[in-house]
C-alpha positions as CSV (number, residue, x, y, z in Angstrom):
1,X,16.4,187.5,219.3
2,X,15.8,184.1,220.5
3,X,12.9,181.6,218.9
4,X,11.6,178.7,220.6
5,X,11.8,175.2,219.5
6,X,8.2,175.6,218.9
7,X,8.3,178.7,216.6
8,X,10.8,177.3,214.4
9,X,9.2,173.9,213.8
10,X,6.2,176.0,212.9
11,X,7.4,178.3,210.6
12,X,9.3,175.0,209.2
13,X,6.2,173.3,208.6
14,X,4.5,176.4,207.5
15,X,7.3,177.0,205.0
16,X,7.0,173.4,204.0
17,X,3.3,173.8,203.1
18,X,3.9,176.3,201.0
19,X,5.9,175.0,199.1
20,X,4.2,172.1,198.4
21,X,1.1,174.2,197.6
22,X,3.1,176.3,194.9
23,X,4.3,172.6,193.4
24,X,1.4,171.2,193.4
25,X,-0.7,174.3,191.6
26,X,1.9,174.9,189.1
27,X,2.5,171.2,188.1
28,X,1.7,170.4,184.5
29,X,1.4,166.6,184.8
30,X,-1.5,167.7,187.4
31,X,-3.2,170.0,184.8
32,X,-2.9,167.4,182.1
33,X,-4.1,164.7,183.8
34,X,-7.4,166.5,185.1
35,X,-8.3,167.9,181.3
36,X,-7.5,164.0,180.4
37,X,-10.1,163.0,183.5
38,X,-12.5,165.9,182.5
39,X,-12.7,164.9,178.4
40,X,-13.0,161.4,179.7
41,X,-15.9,161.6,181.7
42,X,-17.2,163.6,179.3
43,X,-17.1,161.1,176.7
44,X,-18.0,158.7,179.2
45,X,-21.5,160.6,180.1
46,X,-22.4,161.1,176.2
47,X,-21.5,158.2,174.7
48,X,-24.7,156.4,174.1
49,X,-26.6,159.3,174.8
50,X,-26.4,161.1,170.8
51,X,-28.7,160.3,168.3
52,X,-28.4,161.6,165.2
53,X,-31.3,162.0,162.2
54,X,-30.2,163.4,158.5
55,X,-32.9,165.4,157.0
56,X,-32.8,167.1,153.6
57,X,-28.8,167.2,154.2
58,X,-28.7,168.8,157.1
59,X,-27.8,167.1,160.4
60,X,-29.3,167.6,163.7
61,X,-28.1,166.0,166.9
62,X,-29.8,165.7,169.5
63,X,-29.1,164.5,173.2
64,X,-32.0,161.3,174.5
65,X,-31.2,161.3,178.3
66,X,-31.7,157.5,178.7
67,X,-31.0,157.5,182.8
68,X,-32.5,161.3,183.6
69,X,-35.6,159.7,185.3
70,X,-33.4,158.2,187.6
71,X,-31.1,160.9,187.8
72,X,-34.2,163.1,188.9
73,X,-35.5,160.7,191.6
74,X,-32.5,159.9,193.5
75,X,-31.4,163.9,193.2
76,X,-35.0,164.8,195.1
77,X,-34.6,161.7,197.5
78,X,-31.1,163.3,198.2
79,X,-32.7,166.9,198.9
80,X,-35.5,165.6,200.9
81,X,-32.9,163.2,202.9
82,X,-30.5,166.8,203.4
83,X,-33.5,168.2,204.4
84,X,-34.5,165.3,207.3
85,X,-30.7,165.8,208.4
86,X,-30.5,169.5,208.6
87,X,-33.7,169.1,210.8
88,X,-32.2,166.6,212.7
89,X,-29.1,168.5,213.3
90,X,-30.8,171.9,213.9
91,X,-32.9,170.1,216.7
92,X,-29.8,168.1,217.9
93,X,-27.8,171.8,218.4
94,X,-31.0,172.8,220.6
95,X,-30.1,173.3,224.5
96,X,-33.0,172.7,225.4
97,X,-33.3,168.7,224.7
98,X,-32.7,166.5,227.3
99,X,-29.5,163.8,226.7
100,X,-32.4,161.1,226.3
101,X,-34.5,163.2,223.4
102,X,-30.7,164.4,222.0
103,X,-29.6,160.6,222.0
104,X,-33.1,159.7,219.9
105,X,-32.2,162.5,217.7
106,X,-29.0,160.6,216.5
107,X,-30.4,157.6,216.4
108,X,-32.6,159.2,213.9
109,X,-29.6,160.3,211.7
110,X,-27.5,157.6,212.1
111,X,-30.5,155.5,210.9
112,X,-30.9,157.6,207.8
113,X,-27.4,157.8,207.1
114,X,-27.3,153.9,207.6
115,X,-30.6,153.6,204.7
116,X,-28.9,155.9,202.1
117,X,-25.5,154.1,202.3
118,X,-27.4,150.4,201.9
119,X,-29.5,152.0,199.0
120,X,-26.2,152.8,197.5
121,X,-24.8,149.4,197.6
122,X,-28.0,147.6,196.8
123,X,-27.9,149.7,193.6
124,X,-24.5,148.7,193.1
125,X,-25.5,144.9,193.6
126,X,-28.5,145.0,191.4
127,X,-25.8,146.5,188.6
128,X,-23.4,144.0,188.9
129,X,-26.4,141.2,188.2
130,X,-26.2,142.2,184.8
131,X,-29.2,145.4,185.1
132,X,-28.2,148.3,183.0
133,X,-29.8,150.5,186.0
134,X,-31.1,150.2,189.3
135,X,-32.8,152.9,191.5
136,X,-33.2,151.7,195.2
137,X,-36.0,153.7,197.5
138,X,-36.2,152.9,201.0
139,X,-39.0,154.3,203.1
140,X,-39.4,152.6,206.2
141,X,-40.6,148.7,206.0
142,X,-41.2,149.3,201.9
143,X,-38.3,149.1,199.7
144,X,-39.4,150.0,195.9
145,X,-36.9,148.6,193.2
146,X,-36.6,150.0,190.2
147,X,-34.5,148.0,187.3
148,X,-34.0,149.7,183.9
149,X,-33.3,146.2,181.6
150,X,-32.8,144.9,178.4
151,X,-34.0,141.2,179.7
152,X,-37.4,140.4,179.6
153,X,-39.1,141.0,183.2
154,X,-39.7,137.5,185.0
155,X,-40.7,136.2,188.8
156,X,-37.5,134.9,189.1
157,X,-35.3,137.9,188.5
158,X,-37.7,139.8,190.9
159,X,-37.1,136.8,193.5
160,X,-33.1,137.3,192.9
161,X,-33.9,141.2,193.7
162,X,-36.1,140.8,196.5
163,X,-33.9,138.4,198.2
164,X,-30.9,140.5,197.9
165,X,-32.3,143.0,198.6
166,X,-34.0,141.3,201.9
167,X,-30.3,140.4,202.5
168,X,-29.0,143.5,202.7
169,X,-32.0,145.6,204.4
170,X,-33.3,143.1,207.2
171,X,-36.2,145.0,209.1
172,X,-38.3,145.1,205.7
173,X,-41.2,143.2,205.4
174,X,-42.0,144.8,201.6
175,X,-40.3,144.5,198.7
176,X,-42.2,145.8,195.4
177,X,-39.6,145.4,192.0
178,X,-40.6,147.4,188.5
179,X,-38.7,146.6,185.4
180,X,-38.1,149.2,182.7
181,X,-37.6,148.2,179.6
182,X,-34.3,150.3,177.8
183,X,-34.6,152.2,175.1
């Protein structure tokens, strides 16, 4: 029985795949470096986060979630910005949309897409100006900025903000800034 030049190279590459799959599932420097990654982060996400009160000697620790406001507002700006795209993309898979209305349609997503990413790196930005935390909400012409800080709140950090932020999102014509003080 003959095989093609075809057949072979795909069985070759199929082999080859294997292979590598097995390797790379049954490494231990893989499985040791992910606990290490794992315990890291770990640390990482609790440290600061522990506070600890001794009461009639007994200990009691408890977890103060210092960032979970944030946490909670970008994770429901996320779900209702998954929920705007799987709208988007249901009406986009319609048939019955012209190429003009289907053209609009991922406008619409590519211009959501577009806000979320420069969220992201305004957030970043903010961060690196020395802000502990910054929560970045979009919405149209009105970007809110919130800044979790140990500084004390003044016009001319707001101004830095605003300006950045007017840098990096140019079709906005408000800006509002909150501080929060850290706990």
């Amino acid at each position: 029985m003959l095989l093609k030049k075809q057949t072979v190279w795909l069985l070759t590459m199929l082999s080859l795949v294997v292979v590598l799959s097995v390797y790379y599932i049954t490494s231990p420097e893989q499985k040791s470096n992910d606990l290490a990654a794992v315990s890291q982060k770990a640390k990482d996400q609790n440290q600061g986060k522990t506070k600890t009160e001794a009461k009639d000697d007994k200990t009691i620790v408890s977890t103060v979630a210092g960032d979970e406001a944030f946490e909670e507002l970008r994770m429901k700006l996320d779900d209702l910005r998954s929920a705007q795209q799987e709208d988007l993309t249901t009406e986009l898979a319609s048939t019955d949309l012209p190429a003009v209305e289907r053209s609009k349609v991922k406008d619409q997503m590519d211009k959501l897409n577009q806000t979320a990413q420069k969220e992201e790196i305004l957030e970043t930005l903010i961060k690196t100006m020395g802000y502990e935390d910054a929560l970045v909400r979009a919405d149209g012409e009105k970007v809110r900025v919130t800044v979790k800080s140990k500084k004390k709140p003044s016009a001319t950090e707001a101004n830095k903000i605003i300006l950045q932020v007017k840098k990096e999102i140019g079709e906005t014509n408000y800006v509002a800034v909150e501080f929060q003080p850290t706990k």
